[in-house]
C-alpha positions as CSV (number, residue, x, y, z in Angstrom):
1,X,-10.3,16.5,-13.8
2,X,-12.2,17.5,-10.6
3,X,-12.1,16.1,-7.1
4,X,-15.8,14.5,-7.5
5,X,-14.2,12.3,-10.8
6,X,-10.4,11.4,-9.0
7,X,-13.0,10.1,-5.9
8,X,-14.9,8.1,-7.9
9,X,-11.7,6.4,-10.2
10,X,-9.7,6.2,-6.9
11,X,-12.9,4.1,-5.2
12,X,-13.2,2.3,-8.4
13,X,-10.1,1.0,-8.3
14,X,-9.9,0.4,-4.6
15,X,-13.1,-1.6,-5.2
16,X,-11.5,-3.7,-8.0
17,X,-8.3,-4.3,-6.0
18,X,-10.9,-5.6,-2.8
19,X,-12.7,-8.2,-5.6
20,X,-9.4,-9.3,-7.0
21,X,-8.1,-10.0,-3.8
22,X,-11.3,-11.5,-2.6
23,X,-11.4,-13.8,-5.8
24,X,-8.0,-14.6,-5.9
25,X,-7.9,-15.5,-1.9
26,X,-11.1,-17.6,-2.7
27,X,-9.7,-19.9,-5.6
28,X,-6.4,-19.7,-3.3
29,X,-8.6,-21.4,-0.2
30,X,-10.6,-24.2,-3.0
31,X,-7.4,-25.1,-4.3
32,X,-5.2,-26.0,-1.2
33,X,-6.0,-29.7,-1.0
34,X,-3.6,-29.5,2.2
35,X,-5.5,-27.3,4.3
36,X,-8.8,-28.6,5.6
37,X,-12.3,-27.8,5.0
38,X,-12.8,-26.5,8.5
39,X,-9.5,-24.0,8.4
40,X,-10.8,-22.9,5.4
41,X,-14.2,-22.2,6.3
42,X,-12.3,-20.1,9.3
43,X,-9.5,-18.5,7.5
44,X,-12.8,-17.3,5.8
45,X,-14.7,-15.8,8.5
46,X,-11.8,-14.2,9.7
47,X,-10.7,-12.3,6.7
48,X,-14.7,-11.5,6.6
49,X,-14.6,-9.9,9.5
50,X,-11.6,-8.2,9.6
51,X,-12.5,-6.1,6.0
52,X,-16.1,-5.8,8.4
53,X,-13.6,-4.1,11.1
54,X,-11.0,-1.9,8.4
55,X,-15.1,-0.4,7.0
56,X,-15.9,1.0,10.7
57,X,-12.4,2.3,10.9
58,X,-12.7,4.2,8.3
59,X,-16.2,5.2,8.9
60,X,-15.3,6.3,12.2
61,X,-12.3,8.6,11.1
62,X,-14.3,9.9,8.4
63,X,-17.0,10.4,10.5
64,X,-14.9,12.3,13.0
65,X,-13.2,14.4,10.6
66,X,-16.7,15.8,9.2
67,X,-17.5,16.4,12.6
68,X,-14.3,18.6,13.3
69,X,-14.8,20.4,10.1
70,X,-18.5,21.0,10.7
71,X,-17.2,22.8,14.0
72,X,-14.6,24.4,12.5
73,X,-17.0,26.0,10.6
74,X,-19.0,27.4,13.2
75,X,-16.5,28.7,14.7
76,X,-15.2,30.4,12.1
77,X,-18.6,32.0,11.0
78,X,-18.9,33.1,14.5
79,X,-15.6,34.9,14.5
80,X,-16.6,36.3,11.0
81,X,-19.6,37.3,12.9
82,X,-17.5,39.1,15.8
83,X,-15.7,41.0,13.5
84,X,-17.9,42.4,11.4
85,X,-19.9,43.7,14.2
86,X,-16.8,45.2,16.4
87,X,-15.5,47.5,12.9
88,X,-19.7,48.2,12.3
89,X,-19.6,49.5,15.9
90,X,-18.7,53.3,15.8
91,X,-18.1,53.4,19.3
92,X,-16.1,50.5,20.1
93,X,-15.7,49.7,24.4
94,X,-12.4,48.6,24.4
């Protein structure tokens, strides 16, 4: 199993944990003849927003980590690049 195909069932079953959550916190809420419509409606929005919040957490780190690898990278290419040139160098002015 590659790395592409553990992603994708990983996500998957993130994704079904988030709707079963969702759904179960939703007929949770309908049910509660205690709690009224109005604490409902906000329990709602807050939960909404705070799965909007955990999504640009996450985006952000990921987002930040690419960044460090990107550079990284470079750097490491460029180092490549410094070496190859000081052993091509017959005369070397160290």
């Amino acid at each position: 199993m590659n790395k592409s195909n553990e992603n994708a069932l990983i996500l998957m079953l993130n994704g079904a944990g988030v709707v079963i959550a969702y759904g179960l916190l939703g007929v949770s809420l309908y049910l509660s003849t205690d709690v009224p419509l109005a604490t409902k409606g906000y329990w709602g929005m807050g939960i909404v927003l705070l799965t909007l919040s955990l999504i640009n957490v996450v985006k952000y780190r990921f987002d930040a980590r690419s960044a460090e690898d990107r550079i990284n990278r470079i750097e490491e290419a460029r180092n490549e690049k410094l070496l190859e040139d000081v052993l091509k160098d017959p005369n070397p002015e160290i």
